[in-house]
C-alpha positions as CSV (number, residue, x, y, z in Angstrom):
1,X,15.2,-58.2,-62.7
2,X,12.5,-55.6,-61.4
3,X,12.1,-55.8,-57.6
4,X,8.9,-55.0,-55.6
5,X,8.0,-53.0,-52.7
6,X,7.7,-55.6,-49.9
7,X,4.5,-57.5,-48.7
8,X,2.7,-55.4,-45.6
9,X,-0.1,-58.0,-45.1
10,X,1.4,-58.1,-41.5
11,X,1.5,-54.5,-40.9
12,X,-2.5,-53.9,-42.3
13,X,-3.4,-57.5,-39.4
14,X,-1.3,-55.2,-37.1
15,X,-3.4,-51.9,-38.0
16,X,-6.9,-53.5,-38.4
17,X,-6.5,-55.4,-34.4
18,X,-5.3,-52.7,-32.9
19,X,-7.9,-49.8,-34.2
20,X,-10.5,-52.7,-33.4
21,X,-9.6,-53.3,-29.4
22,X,-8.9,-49.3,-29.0
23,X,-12.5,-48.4,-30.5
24,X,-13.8,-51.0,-28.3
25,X,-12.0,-50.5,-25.1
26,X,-12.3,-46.4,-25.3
27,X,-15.7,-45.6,-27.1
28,X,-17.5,-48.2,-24.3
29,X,-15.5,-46.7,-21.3
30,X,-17.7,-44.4,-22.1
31,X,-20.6,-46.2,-21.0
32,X,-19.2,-48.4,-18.4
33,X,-18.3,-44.7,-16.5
34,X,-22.1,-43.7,-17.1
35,X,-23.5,-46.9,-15.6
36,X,-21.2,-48.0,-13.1
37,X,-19.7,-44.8,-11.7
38,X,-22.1,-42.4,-12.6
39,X,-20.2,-40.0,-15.3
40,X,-22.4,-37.2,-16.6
41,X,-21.4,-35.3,-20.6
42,X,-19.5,-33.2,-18.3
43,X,-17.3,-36.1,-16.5
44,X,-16.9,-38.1,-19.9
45,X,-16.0,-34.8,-21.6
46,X,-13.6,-33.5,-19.2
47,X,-11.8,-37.2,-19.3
48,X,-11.8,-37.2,-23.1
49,X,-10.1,-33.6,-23.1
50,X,-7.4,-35.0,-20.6
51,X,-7.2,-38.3,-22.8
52,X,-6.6,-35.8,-25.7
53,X,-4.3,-33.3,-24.1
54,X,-1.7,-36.1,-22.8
55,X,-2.3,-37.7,-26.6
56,X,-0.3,-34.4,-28.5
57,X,2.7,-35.0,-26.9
58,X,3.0,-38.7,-26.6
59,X,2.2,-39.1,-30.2
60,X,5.1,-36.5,-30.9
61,X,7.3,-37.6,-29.1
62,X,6.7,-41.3,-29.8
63,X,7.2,-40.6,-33.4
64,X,10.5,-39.4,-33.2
65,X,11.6,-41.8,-30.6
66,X,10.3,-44.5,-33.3
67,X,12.3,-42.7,-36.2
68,X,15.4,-42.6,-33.7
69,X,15.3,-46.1,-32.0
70,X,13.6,-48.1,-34.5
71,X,9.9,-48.7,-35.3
72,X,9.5,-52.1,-33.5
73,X,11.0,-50.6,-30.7
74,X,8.1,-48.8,-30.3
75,X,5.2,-51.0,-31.3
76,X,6.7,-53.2,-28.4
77,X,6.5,-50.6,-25.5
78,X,3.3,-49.8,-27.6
79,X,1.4,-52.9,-27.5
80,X,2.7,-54.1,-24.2
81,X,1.5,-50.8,-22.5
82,X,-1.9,-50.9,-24.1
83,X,-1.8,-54.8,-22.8
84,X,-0.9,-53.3,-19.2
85,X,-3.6,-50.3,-19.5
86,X,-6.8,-52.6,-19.4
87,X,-5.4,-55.1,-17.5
88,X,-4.7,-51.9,-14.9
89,X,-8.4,-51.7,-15.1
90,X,-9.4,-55.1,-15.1
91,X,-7.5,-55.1,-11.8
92,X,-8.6,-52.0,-10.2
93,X,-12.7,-51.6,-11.0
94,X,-12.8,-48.5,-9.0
95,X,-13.1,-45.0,-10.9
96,X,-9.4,-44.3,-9.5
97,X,-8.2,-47.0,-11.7
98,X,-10.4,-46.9,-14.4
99,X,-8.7,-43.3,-15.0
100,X,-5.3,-44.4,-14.3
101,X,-5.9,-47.1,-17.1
102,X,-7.0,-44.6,-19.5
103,X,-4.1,-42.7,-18.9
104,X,-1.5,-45.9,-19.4
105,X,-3.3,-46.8,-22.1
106,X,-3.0,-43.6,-23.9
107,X,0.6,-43.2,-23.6
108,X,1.2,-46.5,-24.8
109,X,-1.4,-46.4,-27.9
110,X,1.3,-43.2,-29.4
111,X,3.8,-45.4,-29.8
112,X,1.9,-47.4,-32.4
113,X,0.0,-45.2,-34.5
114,X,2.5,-43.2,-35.8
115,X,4.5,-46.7,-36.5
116,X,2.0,-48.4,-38.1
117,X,1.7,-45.5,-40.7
118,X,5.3,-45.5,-41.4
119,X,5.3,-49.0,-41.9
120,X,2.3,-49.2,-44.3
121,X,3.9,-45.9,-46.4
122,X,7.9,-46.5,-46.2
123,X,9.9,-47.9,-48.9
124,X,6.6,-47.5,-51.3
125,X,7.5,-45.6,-54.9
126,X,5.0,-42.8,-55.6
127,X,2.6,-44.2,-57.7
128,X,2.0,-47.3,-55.1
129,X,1.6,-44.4,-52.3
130,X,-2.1,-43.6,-52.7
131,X,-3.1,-47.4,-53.2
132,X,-1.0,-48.1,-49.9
133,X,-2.5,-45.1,-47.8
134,X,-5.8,-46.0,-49.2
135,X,-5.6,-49.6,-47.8
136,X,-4.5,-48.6,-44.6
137,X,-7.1,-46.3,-43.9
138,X,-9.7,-48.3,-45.0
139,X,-8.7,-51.2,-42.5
140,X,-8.4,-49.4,-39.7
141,X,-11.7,-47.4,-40.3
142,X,-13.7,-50.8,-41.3
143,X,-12.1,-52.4,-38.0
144,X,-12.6,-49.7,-35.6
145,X,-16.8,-49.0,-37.1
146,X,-17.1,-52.9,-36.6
147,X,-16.2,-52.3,-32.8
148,X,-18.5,-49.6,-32.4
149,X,-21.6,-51.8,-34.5
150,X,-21.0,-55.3,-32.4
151,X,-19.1,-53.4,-29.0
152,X,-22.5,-53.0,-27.0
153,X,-23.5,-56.8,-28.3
154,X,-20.3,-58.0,-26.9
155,X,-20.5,-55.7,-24.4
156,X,-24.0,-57.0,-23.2
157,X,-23.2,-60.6,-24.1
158,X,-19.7,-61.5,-22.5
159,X,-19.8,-59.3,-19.8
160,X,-18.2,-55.3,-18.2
161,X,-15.1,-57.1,-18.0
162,X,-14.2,-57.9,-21.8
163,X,-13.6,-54.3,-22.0
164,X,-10.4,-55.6,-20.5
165,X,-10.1,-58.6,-21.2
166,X,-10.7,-58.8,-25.3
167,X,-8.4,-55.8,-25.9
168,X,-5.7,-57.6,-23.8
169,X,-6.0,-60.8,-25.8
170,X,-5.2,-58.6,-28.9
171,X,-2.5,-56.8,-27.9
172,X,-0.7,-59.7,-26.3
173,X,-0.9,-61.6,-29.6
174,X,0.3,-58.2,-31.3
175,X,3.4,-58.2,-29.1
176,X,4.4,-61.9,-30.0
177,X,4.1,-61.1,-33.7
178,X,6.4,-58.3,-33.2
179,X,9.4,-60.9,-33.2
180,X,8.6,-62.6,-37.0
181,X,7.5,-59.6,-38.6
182,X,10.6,-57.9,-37.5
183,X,12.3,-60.6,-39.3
184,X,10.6,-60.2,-41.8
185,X,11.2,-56.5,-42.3
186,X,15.2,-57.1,-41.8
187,X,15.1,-59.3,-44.8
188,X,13.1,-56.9,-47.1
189,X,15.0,-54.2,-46.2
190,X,18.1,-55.3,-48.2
191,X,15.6,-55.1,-51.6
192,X,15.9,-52.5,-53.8
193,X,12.3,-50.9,-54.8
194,X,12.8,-48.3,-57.9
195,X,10.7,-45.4,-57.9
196,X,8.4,-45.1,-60.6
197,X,7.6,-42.1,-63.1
198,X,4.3,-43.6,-64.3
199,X,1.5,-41.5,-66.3
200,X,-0.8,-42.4,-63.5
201,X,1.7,-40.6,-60.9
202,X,1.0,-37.8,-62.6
203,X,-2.8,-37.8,-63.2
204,X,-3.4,-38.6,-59.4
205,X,-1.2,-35.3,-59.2
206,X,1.4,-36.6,-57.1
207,X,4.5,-34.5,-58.8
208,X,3.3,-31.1,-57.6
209,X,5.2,-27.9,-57.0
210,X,6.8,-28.1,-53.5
211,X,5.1,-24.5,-52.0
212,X,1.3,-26.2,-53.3
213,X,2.6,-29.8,-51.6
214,X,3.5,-27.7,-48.4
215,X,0.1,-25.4,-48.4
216,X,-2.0,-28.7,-48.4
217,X,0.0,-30.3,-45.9
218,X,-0.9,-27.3,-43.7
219,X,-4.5,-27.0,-44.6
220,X,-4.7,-31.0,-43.8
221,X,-2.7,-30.9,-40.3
222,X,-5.6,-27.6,-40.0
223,X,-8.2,-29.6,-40.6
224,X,-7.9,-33.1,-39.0
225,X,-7.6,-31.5,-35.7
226,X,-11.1,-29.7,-36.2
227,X,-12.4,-32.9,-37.2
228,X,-11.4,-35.0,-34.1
229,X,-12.5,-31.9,-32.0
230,X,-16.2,-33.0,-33.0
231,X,-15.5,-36.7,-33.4
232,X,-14.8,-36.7,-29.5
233,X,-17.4,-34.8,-28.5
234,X,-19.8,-36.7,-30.3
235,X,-18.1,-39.7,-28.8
236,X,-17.9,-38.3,-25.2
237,X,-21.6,-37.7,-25.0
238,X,-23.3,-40.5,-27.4
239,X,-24.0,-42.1,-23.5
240,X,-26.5,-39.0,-23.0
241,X,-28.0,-39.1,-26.4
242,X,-28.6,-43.0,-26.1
243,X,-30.1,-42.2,-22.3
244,X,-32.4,-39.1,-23.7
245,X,-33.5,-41.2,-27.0
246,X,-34.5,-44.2,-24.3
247,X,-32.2,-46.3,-26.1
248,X,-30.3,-49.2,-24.7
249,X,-26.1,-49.9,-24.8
250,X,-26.4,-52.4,-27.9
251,X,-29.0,-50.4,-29.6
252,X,-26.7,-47.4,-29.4
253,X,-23.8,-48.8,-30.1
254,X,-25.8,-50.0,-34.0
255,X,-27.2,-46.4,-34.8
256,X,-24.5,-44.6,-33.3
257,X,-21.8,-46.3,-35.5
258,X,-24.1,-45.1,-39.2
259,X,-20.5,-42.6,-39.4
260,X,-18.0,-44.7,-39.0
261,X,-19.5,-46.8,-41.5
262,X,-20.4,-44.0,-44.0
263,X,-16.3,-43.1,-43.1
264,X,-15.3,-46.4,-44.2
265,X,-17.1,-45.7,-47.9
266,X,-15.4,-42.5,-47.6
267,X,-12.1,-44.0,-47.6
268,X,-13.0,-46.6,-50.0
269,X,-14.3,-44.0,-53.1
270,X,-11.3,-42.1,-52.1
271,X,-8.9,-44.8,-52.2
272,X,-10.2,-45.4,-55.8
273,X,-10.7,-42.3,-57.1
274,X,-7.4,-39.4,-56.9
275,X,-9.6,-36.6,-58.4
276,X,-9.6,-35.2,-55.1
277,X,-6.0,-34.8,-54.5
278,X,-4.9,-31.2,-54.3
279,X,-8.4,-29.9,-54.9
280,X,-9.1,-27.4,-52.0
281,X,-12.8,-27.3,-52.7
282,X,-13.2,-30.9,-51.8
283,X,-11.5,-30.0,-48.6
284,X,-13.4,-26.9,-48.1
285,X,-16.8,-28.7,-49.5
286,X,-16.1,-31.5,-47.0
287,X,-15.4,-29.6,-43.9
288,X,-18.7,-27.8,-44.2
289,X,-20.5,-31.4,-44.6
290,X,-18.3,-32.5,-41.0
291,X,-19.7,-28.7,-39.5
292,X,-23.1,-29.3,-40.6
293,X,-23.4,-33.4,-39.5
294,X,-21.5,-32.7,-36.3
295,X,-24.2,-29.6,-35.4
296,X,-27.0,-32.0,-36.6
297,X,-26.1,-34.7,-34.3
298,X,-25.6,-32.8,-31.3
299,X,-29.1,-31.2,-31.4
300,X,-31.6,-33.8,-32.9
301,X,-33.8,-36.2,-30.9
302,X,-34.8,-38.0,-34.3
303,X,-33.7,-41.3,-35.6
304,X,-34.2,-40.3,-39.2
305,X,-32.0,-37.3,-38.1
306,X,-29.2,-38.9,-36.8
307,X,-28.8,-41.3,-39.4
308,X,-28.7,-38.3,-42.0
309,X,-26.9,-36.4,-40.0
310,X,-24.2,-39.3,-39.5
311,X,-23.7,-39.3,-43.3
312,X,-22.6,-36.1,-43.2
313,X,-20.3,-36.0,-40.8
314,X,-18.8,-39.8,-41.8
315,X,-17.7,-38.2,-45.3
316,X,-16.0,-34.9,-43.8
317,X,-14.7,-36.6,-41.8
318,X,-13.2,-39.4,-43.8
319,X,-12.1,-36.5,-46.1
320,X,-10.3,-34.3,-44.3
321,X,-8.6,-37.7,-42.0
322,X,-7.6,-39.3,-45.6
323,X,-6.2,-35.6,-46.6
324,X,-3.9,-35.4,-43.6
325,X,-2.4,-38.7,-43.3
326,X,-1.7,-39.0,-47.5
327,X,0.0,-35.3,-47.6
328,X,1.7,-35.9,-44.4
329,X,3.3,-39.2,-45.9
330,X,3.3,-38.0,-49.4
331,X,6.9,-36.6,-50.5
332,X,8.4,-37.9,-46.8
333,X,11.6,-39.6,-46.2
334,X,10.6,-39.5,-42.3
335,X,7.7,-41.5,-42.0
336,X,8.0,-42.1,-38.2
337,X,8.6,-38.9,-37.2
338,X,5.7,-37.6,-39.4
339,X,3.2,-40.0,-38.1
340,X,4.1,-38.7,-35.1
341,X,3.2,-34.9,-35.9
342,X,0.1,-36.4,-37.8
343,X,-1.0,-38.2,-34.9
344,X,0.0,-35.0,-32.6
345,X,-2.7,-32.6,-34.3
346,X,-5.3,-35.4,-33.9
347,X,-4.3,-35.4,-30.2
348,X,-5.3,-31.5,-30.5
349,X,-8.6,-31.9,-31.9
350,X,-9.2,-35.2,-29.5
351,X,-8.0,-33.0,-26.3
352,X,-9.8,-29.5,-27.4
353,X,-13.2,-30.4,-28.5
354,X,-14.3,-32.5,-25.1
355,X,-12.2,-29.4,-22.9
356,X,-14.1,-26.6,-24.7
357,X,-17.4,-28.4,-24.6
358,X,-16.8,-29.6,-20.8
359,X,-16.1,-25.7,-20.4
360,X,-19.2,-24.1,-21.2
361,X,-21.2,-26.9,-19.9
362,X,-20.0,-26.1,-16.8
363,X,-20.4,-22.7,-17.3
364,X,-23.7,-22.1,-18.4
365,X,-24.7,-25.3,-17.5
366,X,-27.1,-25.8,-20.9
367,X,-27.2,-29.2,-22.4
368,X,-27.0,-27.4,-25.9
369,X,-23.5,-25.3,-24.7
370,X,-21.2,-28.0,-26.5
371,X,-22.9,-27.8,-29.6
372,X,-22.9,-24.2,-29.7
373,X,-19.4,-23.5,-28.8
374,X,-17.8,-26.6,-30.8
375,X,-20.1,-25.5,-33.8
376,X,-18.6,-22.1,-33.8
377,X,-15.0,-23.4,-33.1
378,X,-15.8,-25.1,-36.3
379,X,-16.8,-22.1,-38.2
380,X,-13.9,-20.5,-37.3
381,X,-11.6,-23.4,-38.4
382,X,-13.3,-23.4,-41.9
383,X,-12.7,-20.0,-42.2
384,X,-9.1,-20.0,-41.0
385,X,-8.6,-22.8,-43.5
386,X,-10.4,-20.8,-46.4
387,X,-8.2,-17.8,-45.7
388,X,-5.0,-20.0,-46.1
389,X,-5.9,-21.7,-49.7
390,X,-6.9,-18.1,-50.8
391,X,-3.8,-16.9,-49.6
392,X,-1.5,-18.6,-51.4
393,X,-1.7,-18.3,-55.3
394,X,0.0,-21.4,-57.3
395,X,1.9,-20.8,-60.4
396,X,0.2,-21.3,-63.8
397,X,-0.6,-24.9,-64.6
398,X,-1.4,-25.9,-60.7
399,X,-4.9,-25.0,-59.7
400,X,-5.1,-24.5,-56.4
401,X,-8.2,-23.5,-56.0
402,X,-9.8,-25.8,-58.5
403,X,-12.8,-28.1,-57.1
């Protein structure tokens, strides 16, 4: 009788809560430090940078302490220290403990990420890989732009405090689910799931030569930390634009989340469509888009602008995100562990884009100093990136270099 891979439906509910109540809970921090205790771009950035910084290693080591210990393990100690992070600053409204929150909440959060992706990918045969990585990214990107479109409606509507209180809701009924779905797991685990040698496997170019596999797995964890390194930026100083464009928390909070939707659709076309997979233009092409959007963003005081500019940056960014997590996972009999490093150069890109900007801010003290040295940083990445897929020839038969 032909067995199946196992139902994940729990896992996705899992994913899709958890990215929803840590867009809210971080991306309107933002605001609540602008309003209530007076955070400049400089003070948000410099936060974001140490919110990135202690990110990298948590992340790393929380993925091999998942692969090690067990993966619900560490969703417990996961959800049950975001729960304790906003309810630290529920408790404590002072800046003090608003910062102390942040940082419990961030060392918590690595112990789920990097889980949740192992659980979505493991135990999957290679031609269900793409569909599985697909769904999960387009969850937790739909979930966390929803947050961002309706987090300064709730934000203005139920009050400062269900910045604490909503995500703590979430995560406590996370935690309890932990117990079933555990269960759950335990019994699936003792099914068989063949691996599959389909056509389609190969057309969505899935059986490559292991050198090419391991050259896009580097040009990925490249690329996805330069992405987050303008992601947070943006995110760190959306406060000032809304305060300079004259526009209000909820309004914000609407036009302000135009990438996270155009993201989404990313994930969506490329969840359907595998022409993109091991095609280095499409990487290259995309990562140009993210340069261009993120430079566009940072320097424009026009609606229309924004909005265009959003576009851009929502599809490199979805790209070159997509690109990391499905060659990290694809070919990997340690998901855990490789969440972990996935989740580890995000932590990079989420640390060093809000330090370098908060840098020359301080320095030169010129409101466009972020977009100029984050743009550049950019450059640089692309480049570095372009110099690695030229460097590296494949044999006859895999086009490296095709677009």
């Amino acid at each position: 009788m032909k067995s199946h891979p196992p139902g994940k439906t729990g896992y996705f509910v899992l994913e899709g809560t958890n990215a929803f109540a840590a867009s809210y809970y971080f991306n309107y921090l933002m605001f609540l430090l602008q309003q209530d205790h007076g955070f400049s771009n400089l003070n948000n950035l410099t936060l974001g940078a140490v919110h990135g910084f202690l990110y990298v290693g948590a992340s790393w080591f929380a993925g091999r302490f998942g692969q090690r210990h067990g993966y619900f393990t560490s969703l417990r100690i996961g959800f049950g220290g975001m729960g304790a992070g906003v309810a630290l600053g529920w408790l404590f409204p002072g800046t003090a403990g608003q910062i102390a929150a942040l940082l419990v909440w961030t060392l918590a959060m690595c112990f789920t990420w990097p889980m949740l992706e192992a659980l979505a990918s493991e135990r999957e045969p290679s031609d269900r890989l793409p569909h599985r990585i697909g769904l999960y990214n387009v969850i937790w990107a739909a979930t966390a732009g929803l947050a961002y479109f309706l987090g300064g409606t709730l934000f203005q509507h139920l009050g400062k405090n269900s910045l604490y209180w909503l995500p703590l809701i979430i995560h406590t009924l996370q935690w309890i689910s932990l117990g079933w779905l555990e269960r759950h797991h335990a019994q699936n685990a003792s099914i068989e799931t063949p691996s599959s040698t389909s056509a389609h496997t190969a057309d969505a170019g899935l059986k490559r030569e292991a050198r090419v596999t391991q050259v896009f797995q580097k040009l990925a964890w490249m690329g996805n930390p330069f992405a987050y390194m303008a992601m947070n930026t943006v995110i760190a100083v959306v406060p000032g634009i809304a305060e300079h464009a004259g526009l209000g928390i909820e309004q914000a909070g609407r036009l302000m989340s135009a990438w996270f939707i155009v993201r989404t659709l990313t994930f969506a076309i490329l969840w359907a469509w595998h022409g993109w997979h091991y095609r280095v233009g499409w990487f290259l092409g995309s990562f140009l888009l993210l340069i261009l959007g993120f430079i566009a963003v940072m320097t424009t005081h026009q609606i229309w602008m924004l909005i265009v500019a959003q576009i851009a940056f929502g599809w490199g960014t979805g790209l070159i995100y997509y690109s990391s997590l499905f060659y990290a996972m694809n070919g990997s009999d340690t998901h855990g562990e490789h969440g972990g490093i996935h989740e580890a150069f995000i932590g990079i890109g989420i640390g060093s884009g809000p330090a370098i900007s908060a840098l020359t801010l301080w320095i030169s003290g010129a409101a466009m100093a972020p977009a100029v040295a984050v743009g550049m940083t950019l450059v640089g990445g692309w480049t570095w990136c372009w110099r690695v897929s030229r460097g590296t020839q494949p044999t006859p038969g895999q086009p490296l270099t095709q677009s």
